[in-house]
DRENNURO-34966 format. One record per residue (C-alpha): residue in one letter; x, y, z negated. Coordinates in steps of 0.2 Angstrom, whole numbers, plus 2048, in hexadecimal, padded with zeros to 3 digits. Example, Ala and Ser with C-alpha at 12.3 -4.5 7.8 and 13.67 -1.06 7.14 Angstrom:
2
<type->A | px->83E | py->7EA | pz->7D9>
<type->S | px->844 | py->7FB | pz->7DC>
//
This chain:
399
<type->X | px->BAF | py->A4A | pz->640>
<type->X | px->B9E | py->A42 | pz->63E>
<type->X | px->B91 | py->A4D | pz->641>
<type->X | px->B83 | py->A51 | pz->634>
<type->X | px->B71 | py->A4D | pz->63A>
<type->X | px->B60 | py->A52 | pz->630>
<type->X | px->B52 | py->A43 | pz->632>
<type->X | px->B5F | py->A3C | pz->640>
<type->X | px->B63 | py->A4C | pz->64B>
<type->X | px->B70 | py->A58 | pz->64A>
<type->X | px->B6F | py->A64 | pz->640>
<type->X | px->B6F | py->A75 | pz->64E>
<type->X | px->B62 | py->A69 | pz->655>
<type->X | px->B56 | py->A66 | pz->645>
<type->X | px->B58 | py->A7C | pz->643>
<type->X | px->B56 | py->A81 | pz->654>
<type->X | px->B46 | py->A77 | pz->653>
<type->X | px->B41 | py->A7E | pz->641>
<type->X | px->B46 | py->A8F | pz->649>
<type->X | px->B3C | py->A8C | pz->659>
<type->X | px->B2B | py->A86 | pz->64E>
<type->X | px->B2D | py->A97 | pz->645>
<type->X | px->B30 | py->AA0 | pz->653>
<type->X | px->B20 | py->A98 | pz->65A>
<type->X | px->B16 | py->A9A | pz->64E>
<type->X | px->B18 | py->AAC | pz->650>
<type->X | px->B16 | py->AAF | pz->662>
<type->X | px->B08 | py->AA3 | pz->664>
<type->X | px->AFE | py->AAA | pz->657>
<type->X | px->B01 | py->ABA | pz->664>
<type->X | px->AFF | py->AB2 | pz->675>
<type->X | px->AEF | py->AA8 | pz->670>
<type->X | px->AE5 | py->AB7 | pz->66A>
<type->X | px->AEF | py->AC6 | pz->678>
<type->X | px->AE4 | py->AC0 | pz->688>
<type->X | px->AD4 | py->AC5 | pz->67D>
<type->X | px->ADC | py->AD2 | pz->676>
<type->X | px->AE0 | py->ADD | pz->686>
<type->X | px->ACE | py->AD8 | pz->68C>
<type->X | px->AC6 | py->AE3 | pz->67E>
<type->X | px->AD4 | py->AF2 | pz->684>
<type->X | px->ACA | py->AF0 | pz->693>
<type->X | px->AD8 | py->AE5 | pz->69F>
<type->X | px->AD5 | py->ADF | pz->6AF>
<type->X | px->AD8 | py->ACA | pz->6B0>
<type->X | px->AE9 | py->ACF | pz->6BF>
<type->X | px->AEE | py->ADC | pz->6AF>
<type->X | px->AEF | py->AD0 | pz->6A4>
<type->X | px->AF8 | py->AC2 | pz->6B0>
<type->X | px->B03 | py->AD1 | pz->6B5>
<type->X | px->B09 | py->AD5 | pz->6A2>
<type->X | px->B0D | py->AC5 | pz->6A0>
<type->X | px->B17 | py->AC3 | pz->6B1>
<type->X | px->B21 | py->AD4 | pz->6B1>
<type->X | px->B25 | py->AD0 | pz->69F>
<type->X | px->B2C | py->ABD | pz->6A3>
<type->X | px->B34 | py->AC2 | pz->6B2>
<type->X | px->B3D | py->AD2 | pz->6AF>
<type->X | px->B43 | py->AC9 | pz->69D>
<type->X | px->B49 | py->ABB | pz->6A6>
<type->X | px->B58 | py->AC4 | pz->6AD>
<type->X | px->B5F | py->AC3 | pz->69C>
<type->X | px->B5E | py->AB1 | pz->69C>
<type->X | px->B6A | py->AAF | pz->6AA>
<type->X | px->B75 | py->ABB | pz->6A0>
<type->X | px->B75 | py->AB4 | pz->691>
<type->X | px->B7A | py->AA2 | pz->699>
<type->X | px->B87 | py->AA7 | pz->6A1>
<type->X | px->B8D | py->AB3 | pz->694>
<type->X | px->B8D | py->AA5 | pz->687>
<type->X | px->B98 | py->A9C | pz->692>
<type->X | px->BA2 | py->AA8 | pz->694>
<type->X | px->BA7 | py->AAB | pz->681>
<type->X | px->BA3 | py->A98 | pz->67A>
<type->X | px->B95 | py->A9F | pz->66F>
<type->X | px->B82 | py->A9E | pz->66E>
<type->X | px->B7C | py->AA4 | pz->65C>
<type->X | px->B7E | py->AB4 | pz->661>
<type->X | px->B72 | py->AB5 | pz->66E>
<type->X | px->B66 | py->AAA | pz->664>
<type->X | px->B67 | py->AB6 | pz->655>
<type->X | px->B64 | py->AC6 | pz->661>
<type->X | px->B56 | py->ABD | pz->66A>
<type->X | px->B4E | py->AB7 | pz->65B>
<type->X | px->B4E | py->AC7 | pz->652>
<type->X | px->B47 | py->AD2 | pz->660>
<type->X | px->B39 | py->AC7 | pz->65F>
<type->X | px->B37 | py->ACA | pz->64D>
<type->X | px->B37 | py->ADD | pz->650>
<type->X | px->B2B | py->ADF | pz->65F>
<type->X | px->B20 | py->AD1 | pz->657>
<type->X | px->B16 | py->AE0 | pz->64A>
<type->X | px->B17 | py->AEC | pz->656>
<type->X | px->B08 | py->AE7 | pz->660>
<type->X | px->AFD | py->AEC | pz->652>
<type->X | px->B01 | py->AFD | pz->656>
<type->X | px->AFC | py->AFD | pz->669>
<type->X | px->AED | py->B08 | pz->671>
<type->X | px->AEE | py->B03 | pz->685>
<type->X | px->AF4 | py->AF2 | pz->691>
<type->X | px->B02 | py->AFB | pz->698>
<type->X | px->B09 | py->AFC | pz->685>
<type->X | px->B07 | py->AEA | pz->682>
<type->X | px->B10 | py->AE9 | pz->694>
<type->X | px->B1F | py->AF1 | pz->68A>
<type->X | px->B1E | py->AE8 | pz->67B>
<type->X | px->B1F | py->AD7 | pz->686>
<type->X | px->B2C | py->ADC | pz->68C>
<type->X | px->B38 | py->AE0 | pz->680>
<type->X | px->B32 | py->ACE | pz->677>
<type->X | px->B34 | py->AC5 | pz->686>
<type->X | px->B47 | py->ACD | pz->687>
<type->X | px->B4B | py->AC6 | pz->677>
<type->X | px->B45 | py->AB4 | pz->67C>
<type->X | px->B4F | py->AB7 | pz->68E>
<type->X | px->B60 | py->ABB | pz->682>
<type->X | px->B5E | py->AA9 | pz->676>
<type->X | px->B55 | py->A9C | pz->683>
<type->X | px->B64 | py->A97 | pz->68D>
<type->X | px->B70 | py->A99 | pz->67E>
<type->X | px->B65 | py->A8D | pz->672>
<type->X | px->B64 | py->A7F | pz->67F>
<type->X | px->B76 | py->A81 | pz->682>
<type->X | px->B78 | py->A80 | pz->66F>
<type->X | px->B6C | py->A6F | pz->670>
<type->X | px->B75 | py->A68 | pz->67E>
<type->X | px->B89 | py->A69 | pz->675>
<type->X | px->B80 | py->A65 | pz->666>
<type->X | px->B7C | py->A51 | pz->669>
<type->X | px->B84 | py->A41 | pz->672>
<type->X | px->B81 | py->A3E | pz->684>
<type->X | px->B70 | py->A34 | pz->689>
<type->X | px->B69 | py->A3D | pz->679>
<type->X | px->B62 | py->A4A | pz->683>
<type->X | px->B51 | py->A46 | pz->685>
<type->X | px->B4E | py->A42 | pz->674>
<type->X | px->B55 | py->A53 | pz->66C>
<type->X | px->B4D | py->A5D | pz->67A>
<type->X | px->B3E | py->A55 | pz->675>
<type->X | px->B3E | py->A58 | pz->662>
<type->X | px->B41 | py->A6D | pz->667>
<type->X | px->B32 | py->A6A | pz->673>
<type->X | px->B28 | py->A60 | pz->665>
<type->X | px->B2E | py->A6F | pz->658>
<type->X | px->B2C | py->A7D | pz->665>
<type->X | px->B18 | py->A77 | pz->666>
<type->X | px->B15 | py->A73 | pz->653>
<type->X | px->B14 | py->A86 | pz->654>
<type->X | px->B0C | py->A8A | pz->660>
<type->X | px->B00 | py->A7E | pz->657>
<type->X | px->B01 | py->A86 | pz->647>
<type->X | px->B00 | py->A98 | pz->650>
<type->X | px->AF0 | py->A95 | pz->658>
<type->X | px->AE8 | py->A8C | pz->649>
<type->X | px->AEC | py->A9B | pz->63D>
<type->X | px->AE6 | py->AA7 | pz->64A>
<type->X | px->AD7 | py->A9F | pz->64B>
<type->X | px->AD4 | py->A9D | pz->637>
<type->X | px->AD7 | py->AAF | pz->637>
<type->X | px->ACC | py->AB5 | pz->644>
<type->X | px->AC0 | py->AAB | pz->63D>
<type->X | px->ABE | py->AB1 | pz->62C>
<type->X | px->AC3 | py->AC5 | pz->634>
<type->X | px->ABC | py->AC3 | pz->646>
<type->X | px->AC3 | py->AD0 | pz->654>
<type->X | px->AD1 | py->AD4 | pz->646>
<type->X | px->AE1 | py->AD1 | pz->653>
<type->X | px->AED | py->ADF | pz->64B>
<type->X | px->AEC | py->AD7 | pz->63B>
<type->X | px->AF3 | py->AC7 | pz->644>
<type->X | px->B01 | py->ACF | pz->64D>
<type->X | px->B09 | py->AD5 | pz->63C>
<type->X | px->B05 | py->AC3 | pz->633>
<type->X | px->B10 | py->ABB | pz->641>
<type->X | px->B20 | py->AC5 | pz->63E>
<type->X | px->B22 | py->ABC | pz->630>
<type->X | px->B27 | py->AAB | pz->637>
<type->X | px->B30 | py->AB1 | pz->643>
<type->X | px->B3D | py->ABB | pz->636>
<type->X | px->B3E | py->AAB | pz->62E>
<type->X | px->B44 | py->AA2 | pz->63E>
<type->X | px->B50 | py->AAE | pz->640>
<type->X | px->B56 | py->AAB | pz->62E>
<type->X | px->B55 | py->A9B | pz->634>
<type->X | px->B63 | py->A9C | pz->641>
<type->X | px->B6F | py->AA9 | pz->637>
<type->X | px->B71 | py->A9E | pz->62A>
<type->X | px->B71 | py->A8A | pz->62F>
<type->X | px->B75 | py->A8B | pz->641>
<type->X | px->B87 | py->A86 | pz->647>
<type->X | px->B91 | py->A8B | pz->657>
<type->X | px->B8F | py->A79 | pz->65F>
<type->X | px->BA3 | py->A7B | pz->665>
<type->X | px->B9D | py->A7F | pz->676>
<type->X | px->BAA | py->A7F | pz->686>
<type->X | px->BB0 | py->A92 | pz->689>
<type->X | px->BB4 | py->A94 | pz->699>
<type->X | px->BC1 | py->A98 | pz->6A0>
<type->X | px->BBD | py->AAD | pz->6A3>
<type->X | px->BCC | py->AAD | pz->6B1>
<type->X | px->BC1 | py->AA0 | pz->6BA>
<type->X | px->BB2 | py->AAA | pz->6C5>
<type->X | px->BA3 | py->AA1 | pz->6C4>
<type->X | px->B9C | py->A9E | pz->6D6>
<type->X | px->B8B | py->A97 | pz->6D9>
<type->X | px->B94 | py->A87 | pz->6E1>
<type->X | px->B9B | py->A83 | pz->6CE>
<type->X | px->B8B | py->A7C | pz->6CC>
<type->X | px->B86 | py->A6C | pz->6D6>
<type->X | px->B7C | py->A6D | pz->6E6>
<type->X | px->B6D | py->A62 | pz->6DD>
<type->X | px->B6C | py->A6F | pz->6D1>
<type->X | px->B66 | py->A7A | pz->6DB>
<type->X | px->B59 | py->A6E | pz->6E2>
<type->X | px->B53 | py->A6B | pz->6D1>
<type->X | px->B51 | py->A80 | pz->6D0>
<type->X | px->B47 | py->A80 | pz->6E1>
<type->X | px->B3B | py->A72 | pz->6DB>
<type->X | px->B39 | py->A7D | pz->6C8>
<type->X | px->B36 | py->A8D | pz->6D3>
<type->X | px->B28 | py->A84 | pz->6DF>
<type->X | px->B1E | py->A7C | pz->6D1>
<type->X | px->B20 | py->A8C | pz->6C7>
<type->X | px->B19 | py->A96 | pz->6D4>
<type->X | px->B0A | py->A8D | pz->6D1>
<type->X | px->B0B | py->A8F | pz->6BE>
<type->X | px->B05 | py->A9E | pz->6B9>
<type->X | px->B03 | py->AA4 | pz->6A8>
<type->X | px->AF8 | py->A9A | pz->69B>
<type->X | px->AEF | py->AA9 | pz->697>
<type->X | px->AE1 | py->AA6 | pz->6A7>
<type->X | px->AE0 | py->A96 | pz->69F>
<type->X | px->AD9 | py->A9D | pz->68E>
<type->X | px->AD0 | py->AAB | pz->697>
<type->X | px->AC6 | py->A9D | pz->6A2>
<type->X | px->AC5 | py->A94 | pz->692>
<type->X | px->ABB | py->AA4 | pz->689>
<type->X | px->AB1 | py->AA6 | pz->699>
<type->X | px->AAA | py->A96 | pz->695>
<type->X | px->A9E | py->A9E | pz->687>
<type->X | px->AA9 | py->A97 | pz->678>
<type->X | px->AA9 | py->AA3 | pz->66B>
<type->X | px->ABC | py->AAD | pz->66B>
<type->X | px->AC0 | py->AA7 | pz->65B>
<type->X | px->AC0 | py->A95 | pz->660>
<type->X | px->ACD | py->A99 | pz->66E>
<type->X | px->ADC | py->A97 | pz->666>
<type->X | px->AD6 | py->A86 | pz->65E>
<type->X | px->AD3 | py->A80 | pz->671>
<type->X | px->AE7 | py->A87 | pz->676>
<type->X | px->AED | py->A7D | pz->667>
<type->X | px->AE7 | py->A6D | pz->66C>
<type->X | px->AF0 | py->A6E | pz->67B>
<type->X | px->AFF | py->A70 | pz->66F>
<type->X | px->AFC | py->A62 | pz->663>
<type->X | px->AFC | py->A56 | pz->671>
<type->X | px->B0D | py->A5E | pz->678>
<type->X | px->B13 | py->A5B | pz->666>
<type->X | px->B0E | py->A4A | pz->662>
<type->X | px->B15 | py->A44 | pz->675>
<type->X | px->B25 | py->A51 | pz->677>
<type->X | px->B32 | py->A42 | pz->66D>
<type->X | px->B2B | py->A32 | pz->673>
<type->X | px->B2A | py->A39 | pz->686>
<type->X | px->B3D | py->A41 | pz->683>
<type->X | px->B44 | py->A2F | pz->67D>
<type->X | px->B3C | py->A29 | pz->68C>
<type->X | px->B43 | py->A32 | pz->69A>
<type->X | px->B54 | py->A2E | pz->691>
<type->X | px->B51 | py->A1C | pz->696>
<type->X | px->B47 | py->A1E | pz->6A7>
<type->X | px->B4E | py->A2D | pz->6AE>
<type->X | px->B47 | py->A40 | pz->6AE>
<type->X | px->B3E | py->A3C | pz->6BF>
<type->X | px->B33 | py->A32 | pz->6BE>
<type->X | px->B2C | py->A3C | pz->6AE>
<type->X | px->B2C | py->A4B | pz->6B9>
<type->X | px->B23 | py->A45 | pz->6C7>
<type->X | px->B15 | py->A3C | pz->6BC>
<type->X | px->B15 | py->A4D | pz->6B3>
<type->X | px->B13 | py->A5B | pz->6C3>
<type->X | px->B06 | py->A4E | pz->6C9>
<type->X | px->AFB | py->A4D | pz->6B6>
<type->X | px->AFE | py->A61 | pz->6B8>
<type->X | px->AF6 | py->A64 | pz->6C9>
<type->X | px->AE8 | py->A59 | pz->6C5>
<type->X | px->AE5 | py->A62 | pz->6B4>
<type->X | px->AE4 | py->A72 | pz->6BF>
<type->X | px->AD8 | py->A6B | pz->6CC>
<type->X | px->ACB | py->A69 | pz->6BC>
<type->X | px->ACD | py->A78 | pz->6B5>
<type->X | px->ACA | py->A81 | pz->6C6>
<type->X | px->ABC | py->A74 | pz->6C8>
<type->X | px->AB2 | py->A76 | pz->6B8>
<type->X | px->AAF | py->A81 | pz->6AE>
<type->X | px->AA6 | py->A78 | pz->69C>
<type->X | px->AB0 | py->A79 | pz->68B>
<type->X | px->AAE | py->A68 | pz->68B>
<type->X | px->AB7 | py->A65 | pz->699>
<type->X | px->AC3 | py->A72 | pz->695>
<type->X | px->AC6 | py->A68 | pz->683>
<type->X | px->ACC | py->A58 | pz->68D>
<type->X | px->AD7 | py->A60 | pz->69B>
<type->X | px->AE2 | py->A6A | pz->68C>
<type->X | px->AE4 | py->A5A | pz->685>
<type->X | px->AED | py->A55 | pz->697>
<type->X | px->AF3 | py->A64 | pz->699>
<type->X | px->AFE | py->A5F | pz->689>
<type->X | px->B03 | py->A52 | pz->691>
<type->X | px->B09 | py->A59 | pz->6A0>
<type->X | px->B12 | py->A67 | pz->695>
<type->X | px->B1A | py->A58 | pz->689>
<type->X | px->B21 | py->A50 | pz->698>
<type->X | px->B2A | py->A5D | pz->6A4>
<type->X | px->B2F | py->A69 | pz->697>
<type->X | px->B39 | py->A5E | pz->68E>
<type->X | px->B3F | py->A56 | pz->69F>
<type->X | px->B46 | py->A65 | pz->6A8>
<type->X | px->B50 | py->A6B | pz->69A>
<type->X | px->B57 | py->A59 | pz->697>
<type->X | px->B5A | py->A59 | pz->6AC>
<type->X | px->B65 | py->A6A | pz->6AB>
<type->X | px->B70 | py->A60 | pz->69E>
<type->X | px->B73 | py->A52 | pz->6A8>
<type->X | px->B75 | py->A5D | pz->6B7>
<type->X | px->B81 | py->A6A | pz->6AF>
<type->X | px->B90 | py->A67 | pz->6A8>
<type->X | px->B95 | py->A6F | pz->698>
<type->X | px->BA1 | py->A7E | pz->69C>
<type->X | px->B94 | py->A83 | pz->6A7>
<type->X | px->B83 | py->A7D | pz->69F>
<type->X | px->B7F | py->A8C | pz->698>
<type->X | px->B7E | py->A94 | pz->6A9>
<type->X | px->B77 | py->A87 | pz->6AE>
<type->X | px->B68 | py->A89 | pz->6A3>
<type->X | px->B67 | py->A9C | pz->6A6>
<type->X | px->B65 | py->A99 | pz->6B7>
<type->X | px->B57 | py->A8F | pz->6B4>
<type->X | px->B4F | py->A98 | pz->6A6>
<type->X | px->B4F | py->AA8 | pz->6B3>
<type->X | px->B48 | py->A9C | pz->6C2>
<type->X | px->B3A | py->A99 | pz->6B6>
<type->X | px->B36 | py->AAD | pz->6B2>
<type->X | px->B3A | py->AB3 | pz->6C2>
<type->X | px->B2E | py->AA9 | pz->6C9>
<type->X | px->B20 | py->AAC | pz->6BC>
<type->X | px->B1E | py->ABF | pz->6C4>
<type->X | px->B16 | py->AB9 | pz->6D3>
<type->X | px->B0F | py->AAB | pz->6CD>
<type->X | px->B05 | py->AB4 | pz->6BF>
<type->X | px->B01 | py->AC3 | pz->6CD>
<type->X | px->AF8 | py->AB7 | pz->6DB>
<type->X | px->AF1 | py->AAD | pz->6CD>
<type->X | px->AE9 | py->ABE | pz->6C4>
<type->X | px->AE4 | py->AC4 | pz->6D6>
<type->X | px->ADA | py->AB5 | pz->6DB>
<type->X | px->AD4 | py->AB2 | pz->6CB>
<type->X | px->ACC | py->AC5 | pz->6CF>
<type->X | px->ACA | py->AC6 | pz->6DF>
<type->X | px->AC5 | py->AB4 | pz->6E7>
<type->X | px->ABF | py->AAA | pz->6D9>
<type->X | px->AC2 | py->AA3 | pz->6C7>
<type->X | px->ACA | py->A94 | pz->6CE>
<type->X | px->AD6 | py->A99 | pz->6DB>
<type->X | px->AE5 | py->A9A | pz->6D0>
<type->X | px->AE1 | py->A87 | pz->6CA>
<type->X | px->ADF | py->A80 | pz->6DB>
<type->X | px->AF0 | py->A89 | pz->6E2>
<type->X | px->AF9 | py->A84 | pz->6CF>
<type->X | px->AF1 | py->A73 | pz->6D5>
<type->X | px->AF9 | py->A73 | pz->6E9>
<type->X | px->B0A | py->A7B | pz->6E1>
<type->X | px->B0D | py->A6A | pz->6D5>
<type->X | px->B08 | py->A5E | pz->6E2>
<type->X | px->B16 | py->A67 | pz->6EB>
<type->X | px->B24 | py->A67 | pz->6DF>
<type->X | px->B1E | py->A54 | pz->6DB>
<type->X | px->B24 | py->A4F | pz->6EE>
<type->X | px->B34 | py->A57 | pz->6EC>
<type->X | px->B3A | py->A51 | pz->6DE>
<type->X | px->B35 | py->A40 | pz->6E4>
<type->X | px->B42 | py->A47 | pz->6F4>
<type->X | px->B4F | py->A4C | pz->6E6>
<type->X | px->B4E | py->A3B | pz->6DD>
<type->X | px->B50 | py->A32 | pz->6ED>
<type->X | px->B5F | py->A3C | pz->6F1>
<type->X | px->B65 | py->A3C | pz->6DF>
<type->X | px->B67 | py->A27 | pz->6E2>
<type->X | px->B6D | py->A29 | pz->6F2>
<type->X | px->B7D | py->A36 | pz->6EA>
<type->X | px->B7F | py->A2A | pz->6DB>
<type->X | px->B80 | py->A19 | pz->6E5>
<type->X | px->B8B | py->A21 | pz->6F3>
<type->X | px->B95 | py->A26 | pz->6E5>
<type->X | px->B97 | py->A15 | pz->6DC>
<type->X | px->B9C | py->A0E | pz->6EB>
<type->X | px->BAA | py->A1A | pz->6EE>
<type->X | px->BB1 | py->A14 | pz->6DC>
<type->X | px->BB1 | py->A01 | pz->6E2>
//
């Protein structure tokens, strides 16, 4: 049967993405306002790296979970309906907070509900389209995903700047797109007719393929240098900009992930994942060596526009990588697993980068995001090598 497409996509994907840009909307209009937000409750710059670490981390369990549960029963739109609702709840709920550690909670619980949809709606994407399209349709979630986290920033920002230090009002405006993304998902989203697997088969960790797991330890060395963004927006205030010009700054970061998420996915379905990736761990560790060295909005303006770049080209990538790594019955999992490498890792990555930022110097954190990239570049360039070596060894074993 022929599948239906929406402006040449498939239909989960065009939803998932209008889903995600709601979705977005919401938790951007949060995230870019929080860091200054806990700053006037009178938090440390480690508290705030730590909030946003035990929250990633600890939620991220329930991304493995939900992976491999999805697997298990053939479905994802359940866990995309629970994630994208509790979400929507917790979302007017930070209104209501007095101290940090409540906001900690708060985090939490949010983070939870993206741990249960995240590997469930990029299995969904991935069943949803043809084979070598990966790239393209990971790319439109991407390009969707950051339309609003453009649109979040900008409305924060008009707010702010008409009702200046007026964050509670913005927490309850953003519940409202994300309860329509979760209308969103309820009612046009199909089952993509997933492989269940078989639940009388055990999953072992050697189910999945060896370079997998490689690919994992390259995502967990560059992300132990990838803390938070919310340094980046609290170096970015340090600057002297007045705060309501802050989330205008983190959404031009966005709009350049946007307008470069597609064409970079179409590309690394014709060159390869790679080669992208490298190009990108390399832009990224060279972004954070400025932002460690300088510190001039001007210069800050310039390095978010890379920084889009860098986000445009290995976000789209690793997602499209765990597809062509995976296969279906097990992709899912596949993704959990990689979902919970990425939050796992964010705890003591956010911790060191809060602590130095405290305790040494403003630009520690860049200068180790900086070393940590350079080091993931070198092995994927190890992975890729042995990636050709695996595929040519095998092509001569079907001669």
């Amino acid at each position: 049967m022929k599948r239906k497409r929406i402006l040449g996509l498939h239909r989960n994907v065009f939803f998932a993405g209008l889903t995600s840009f709601l979705t977005d909307t919401s938790t951007k209009m949060v995230y870019s306002v929080m860091p200054l937000f806990l700053l006037s409750m009178g938090a440390s710059k480690t508290s705030i790296s730590l909030i946003e670490g035990i929250a990633e981390s600890t939620a991220s369990l329930f991304k493995a979970f939900s992976g491999y549960w999805s697997d298990r029963i053939g479905r994802n739109k359940p866990f995309m309906i629970t994630g994208y609702g509790i979400t929507a709840l917790i979302t007017p709920l930070y209104a209501l907070v007095s101290v940090p550690v409540q906001v900690l909670f708060l985090r939490f619980l949010e983070r939870t509900g993206k741990g249960l949809r995240a590997a469930p709606r990029d299995s969904l994407i991935s069943g949803s389209v043809p084979q070598g399209e990966a790239g393209l349709n990971f790319g439109f979630h991407k390009a969707m995903d950051n339309s609003g986290a453009i649109a979040g920033p900008l409305t924060a920002f008009l707010f702010l700047y008409f009702f200046p230090l007026n964050y509670r009002y913005i927490f309850i405006l953003a519940a409202v797109p994300a309860l329509l993304g979760v209308v969103s998902i309820a009612v046009f989203i199909r089952e993509a007719g997933s492989v269940k697997r078989d639940n009388g088969r055990r999953f072992h960790l050697n189910n999945l393929p060896k370079k997998f797991y490689f690919f994992l330890l390259i995502i967990f060395v560059f992300t132990l240098g990838n803390s938070a963004d919310a340094l980046l927006l609290v170096k970015t205030a340090e600057t002297g900009i007045s705060e309501f010009y802050i989330p205008f700054v983190y959404m031009v970061f966005n709009t350049v992930s946007v307008v470069l998420s597609v064409p970079v996915g179409k590309i690394s379905d014709r060159i390869g994942r790679e080669k992208l990736l490298i190009a990108g761990y390399i832009l990224y560790s060279i972004v954070y060596f400025f932002f460690g060295r300088f510190s001039d909005i001007k210069v800050f303006l310039v390095l978010f526009m890379f920084y889009g770049l860098y986000s445009a080209m290995t976000d789209t990538c690793q997602k499209a990588m765990v597809s062509d790594l995976v296969s279906g019955d097990l992709r899912g999992t596949g993704y959990g697993l990689y979902h919970a490498v990425l939050g796992i890792t964010l705890l003591p990555a956010s911790l060191m980068a809060g602590l130095l930022y405290d305790r040494v110097s403003p630009a520690a954190p860049f200068y180790l995001g900086s070393a940590m990239a350079l080091m993931a570049a070198l092995l994927l360039i190890v992975f890729a090598f042995w990636e050709r070596k695996c595929n040519r060894s095998r092509d001569l074993h079907i001669e």
